[in-house]
N, C-alpha and C positions, 0 to 999 in steps of 0.2 A: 282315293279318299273313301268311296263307297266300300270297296275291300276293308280296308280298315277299320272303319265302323262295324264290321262283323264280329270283332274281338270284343269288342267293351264290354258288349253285355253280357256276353259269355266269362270273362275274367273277371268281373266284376259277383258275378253271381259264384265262379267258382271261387272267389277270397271269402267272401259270405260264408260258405261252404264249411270252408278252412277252418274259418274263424272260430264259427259254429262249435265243429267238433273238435281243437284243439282246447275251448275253453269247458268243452263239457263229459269229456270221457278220459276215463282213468284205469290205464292197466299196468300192477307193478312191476313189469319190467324199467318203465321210466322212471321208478325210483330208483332200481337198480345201477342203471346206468349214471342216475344223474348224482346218487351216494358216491358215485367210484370217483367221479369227473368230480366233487367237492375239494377233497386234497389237494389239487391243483388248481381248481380255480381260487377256493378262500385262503388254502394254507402252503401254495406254494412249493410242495413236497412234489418230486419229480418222478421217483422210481417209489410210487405208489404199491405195485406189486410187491414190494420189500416192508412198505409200511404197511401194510394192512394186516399181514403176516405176524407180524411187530404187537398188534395192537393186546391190550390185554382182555381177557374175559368178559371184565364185565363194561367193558367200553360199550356204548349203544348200538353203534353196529352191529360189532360181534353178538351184545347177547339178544339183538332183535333179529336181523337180516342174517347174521355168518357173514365170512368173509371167503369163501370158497368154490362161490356159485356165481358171486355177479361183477367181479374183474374179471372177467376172460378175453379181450378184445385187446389187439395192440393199442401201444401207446398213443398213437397218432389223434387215435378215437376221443381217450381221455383228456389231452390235448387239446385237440379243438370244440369239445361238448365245456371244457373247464375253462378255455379263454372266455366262450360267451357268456357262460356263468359270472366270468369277472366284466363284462363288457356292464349285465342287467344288474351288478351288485346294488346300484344306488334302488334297486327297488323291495330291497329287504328280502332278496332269494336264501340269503345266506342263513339268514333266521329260519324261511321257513325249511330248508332241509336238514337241520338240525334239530328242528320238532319232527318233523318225519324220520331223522334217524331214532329218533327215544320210543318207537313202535305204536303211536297214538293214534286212534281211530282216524285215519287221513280225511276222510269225508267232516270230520268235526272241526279241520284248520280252516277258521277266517281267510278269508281271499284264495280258497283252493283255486278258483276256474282263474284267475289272476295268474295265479303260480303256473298253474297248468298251460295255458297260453305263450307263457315267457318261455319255458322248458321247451315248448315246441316249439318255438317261432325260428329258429335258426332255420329248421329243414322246409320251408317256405320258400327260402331261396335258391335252394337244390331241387326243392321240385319246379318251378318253374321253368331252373336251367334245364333241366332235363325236357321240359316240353320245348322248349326255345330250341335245344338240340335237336329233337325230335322234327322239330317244324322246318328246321335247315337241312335235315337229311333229304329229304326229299325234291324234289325239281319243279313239276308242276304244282299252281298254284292251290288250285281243287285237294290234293292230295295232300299238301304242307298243312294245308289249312283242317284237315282232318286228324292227320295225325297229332296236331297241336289240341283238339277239340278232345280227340281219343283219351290223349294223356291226362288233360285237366278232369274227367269226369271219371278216369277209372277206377271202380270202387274197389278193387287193390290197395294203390295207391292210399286214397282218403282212408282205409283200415287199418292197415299197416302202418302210414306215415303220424294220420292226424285224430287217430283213436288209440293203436295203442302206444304210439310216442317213440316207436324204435326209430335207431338212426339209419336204415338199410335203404333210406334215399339218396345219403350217404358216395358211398361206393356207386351204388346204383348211376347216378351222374356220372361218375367218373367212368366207366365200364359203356355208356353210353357216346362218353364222347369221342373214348376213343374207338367203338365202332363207326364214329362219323369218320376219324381222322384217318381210317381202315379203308373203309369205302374211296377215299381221295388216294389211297397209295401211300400216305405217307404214311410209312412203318413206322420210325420212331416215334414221333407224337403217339401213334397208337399206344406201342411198346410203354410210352413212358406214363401214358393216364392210366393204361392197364394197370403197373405197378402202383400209382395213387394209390385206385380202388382198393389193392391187395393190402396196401397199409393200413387201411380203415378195416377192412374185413377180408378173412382169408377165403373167402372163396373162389373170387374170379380168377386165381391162382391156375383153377380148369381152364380158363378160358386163352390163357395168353400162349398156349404150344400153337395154336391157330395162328394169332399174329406173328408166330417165330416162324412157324415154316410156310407162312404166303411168300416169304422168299425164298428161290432154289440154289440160292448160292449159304455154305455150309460158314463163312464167312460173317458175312450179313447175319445167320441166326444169330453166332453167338455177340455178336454188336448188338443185335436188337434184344437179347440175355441179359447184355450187362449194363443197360439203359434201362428195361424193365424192372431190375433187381435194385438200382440205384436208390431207388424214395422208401424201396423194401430198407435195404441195408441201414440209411442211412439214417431211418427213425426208430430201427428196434437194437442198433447196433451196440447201444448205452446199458440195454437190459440182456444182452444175449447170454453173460455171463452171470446171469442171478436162476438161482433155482425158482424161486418165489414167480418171476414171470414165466419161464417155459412150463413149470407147473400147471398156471391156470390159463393161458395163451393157447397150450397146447392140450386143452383138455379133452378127453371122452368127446364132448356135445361137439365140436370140431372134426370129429372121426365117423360121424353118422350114417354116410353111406359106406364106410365099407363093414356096415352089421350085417349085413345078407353076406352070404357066402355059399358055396358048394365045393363040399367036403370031399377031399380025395382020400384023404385018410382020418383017423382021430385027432390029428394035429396038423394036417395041409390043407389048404382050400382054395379056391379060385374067387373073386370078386367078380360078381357080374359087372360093378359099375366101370373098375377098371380096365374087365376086359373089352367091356364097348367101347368105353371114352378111349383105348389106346387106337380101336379101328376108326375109331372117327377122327382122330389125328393124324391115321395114316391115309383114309381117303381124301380128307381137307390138301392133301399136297397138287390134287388134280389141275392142272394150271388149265382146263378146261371151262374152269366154273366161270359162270359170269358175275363180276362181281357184285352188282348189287344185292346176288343172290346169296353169296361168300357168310353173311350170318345166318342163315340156315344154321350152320354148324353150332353158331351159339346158341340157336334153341333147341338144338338138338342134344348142345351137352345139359341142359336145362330141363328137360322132359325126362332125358335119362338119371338123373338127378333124384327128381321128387318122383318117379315110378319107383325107384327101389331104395326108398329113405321114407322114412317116419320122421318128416320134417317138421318144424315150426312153422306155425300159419304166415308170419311176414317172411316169410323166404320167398313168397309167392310175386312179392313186389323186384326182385331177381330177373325173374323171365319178363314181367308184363312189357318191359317198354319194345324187347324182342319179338315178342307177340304182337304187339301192335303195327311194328314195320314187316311181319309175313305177311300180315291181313291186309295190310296195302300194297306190298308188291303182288300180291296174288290176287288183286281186286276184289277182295273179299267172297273171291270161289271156297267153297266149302266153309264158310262161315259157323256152321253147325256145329263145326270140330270145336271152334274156341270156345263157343257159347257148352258145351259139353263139357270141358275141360276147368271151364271158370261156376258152371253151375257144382261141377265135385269139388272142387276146392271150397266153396261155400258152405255145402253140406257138412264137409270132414269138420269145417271151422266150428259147427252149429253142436260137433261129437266132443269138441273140448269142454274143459271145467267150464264155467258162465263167467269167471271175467276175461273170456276170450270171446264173447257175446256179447249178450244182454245187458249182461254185469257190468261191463263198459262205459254203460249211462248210468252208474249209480250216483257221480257225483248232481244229478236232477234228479232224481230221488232215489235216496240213498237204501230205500229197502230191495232196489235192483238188487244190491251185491248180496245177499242174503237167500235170492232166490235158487231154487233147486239144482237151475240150470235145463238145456234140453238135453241134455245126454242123460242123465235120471228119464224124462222121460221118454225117450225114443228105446230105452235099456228095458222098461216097464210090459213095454210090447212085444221085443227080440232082442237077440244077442246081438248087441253094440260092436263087438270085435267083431264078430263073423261079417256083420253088414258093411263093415267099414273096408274091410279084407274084396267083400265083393265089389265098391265103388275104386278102391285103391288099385281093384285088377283089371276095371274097365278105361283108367284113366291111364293106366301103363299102354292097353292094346290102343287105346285111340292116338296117345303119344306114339308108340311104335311106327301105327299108319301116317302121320305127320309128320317122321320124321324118311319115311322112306318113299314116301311122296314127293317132297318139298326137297329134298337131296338128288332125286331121282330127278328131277324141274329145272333144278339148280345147273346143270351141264350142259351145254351146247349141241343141238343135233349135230 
């Protein structure tokens, strides 16, 4: 009972938290996302990528937002962000994204922080599940109970999920549970939340040659292939034949890391990220490892990721829950590394435009969004590019050393 008691005030204060910053910060990508998700939740249109295409010029959308920049996410996405939308209809959501689609000062709609609460409130549920998984990965009590504490207070997490409104909690779950289902051995459950995740968002797409070859029978991989592939096929298989969806599904912003390259000639090149992530699929075969160490590898494709990609700030919410199960399998030796790695991620965030900042809070007053930003001022002083170049090259060499540390740890004398 005493144990238990440990929780309340802590989950109690972290919904507070939540609440807080889900009712009071505002970054357009959650218009984005949640303008895409409208078609299906109010208007019942299924293959949205065909309709948006469709639409004409001077539709509100189009001639406010475009239509070519903020569907890009499988269907699944739109789907379940557009069923909740019908779930909150009785609170007049429908209305207010159809003022927000006509491009109207958003800070001037009646009951913003109302809106803005409902909009988030689904990924509430995913974040918890994700600490609840988090808290079952592990065995002893001390440890469970930390990494459940890690999870609820990571300001990742709260930026990412409950300031700027993206769904990468998402996935994020799903990708989490089935490293839980990984660690028990059992491949398909892995295999098959992996694939979840990839439906919601294509990235953990890296992540699953891991769970294919922890088995050494060539047999079993492709079982656990086409288990994986099943919740992929099965919810994009309706759009696979429309150019309208591979268009923006498959766009540029999806291909980010392989922009670095080294040129072998004027038209060949090699991809660093490639060619690491293929050696790190081929050393993950080591049937040496031990497994609770076996996600190393996940943060390892994760560090090699954001060292050589010009990412987006919530992609950061990707690695953290990985991060926080090294930092307890490792007892927190070398702790300086994360704190290192989470203070450059902050900084880069502080080099964006200001509604990736400050600007965040403008719906509590509203002359936030209007302000300079700190990348004007930090630019005032020195080259913005150049200094970013130098924390971007420190955050690769610290990654490098964590992950051939932590790989090197991972293997049995």
């Amino acid at each position: 009972m005493k144990y238990k008691l440990k929780f309340i005030a802590p989950i109690i204060i972290a919904i507070l938290i939540r609440f807080f910053l889900m009712s009071f910060t505002y970054h357009p990508d959650i218009a984005g996302q949640s303008l895409s998700s409208y078609f299906w939740g109010f208007k019942n249109i299924t293959n949205v990528y065909e309709h948006l295409l469709s639409l004409p010029s001077n539709h509100p959308l189009v001639a406010n937002f475009g239509v070519n920049d903020i569907f890009i996410y499988p269907p699944l996405t739109y789907f379940t962000l557009g069923t909740f939308q019908k779930i909150f209809a009785f609170t007049g959501l429908q209305s207010f994204l159809e003022t927000v689609m006509t491009g109207v000062n958003i800070y001037k709609i009646q009951n913003l922080s109302l809106y803005l609460f409902i909009l988030k409130l689904p990924y509430i549920f995913f974040d918890f599940g994700t600490a609840y998984i988090l808290y079952k990965y592990f065995k002893k009590q001390k440890t469970k109970y930390l990494a459940f504490m890690l999870w609820l207070f990571n300001p990742v997490t709260l930026y990412a999920t409950f300031c700027m409104g993206v769904f990468d909690i998402i996935p994020v779950f799903f990708t989490v549970l089935s490293v839980y289902y990984l660690k028990k051995n059992k491949l398909a459950s892995s295999a098959l939340f992996m694939g979840v995740g990839i439906a919601f968002k294509m990235y953990p797409i890296f992540l699953l040659p891991f769970i294919i070859f922890k088995s050494d029978k060539w047999l079993d991989r492709i079982k656990l292939g086409i288990i994986s592939f099943f919740p992929i096929i099965i919810t994009n298989l309706p759009f696979i034949f429309s150019s309208a969806y591979r268009y923006m599904v498959f766009s540029p912003k999806s291909q980010k890391m392989f922009y670095m390259e080294w040129m072998l000639s004027g038209a060949e090149g090699i991809f660093p990220f490639l060619l690491i992530l293929c050696l790190l699929y081929l050393f993950s075969q080591n049937k040496k490892l031990k497994p609770k160490f076996y996600v190393s590898y996940f943060t390892a494709m994760f560090l090699l990721l954001f060292s050589v990609t010009h990412y987006h700030p919530q992609w950061f919410i990707w690695i953290t829950p990985f991060l926080i199960i090294e930092l307890l399998n490792y007892k927190f030796k070398e702790a300086w590394i994360y704190v290192g790695l989470l203070s450059i991620y902050i900084f880069i965030i502080f080099t964006f435009e200001n509604s990736l900042s400050i600007g965040l809070f403008a719906p509590l007053n509203n002359s936030l969004a209007n302000f300079v930003g700190t990348q004007l001022i930090i630019t005032k002083s020195t080259d913005i590019n150049l200094l970013k170049s130098y924390f971007r090259s420190i955050f690769a060499g610290i990654s490098l050393y964590l992950t051939y540390t932590h790989l090197k740890k991972s293997v049995k004398k």
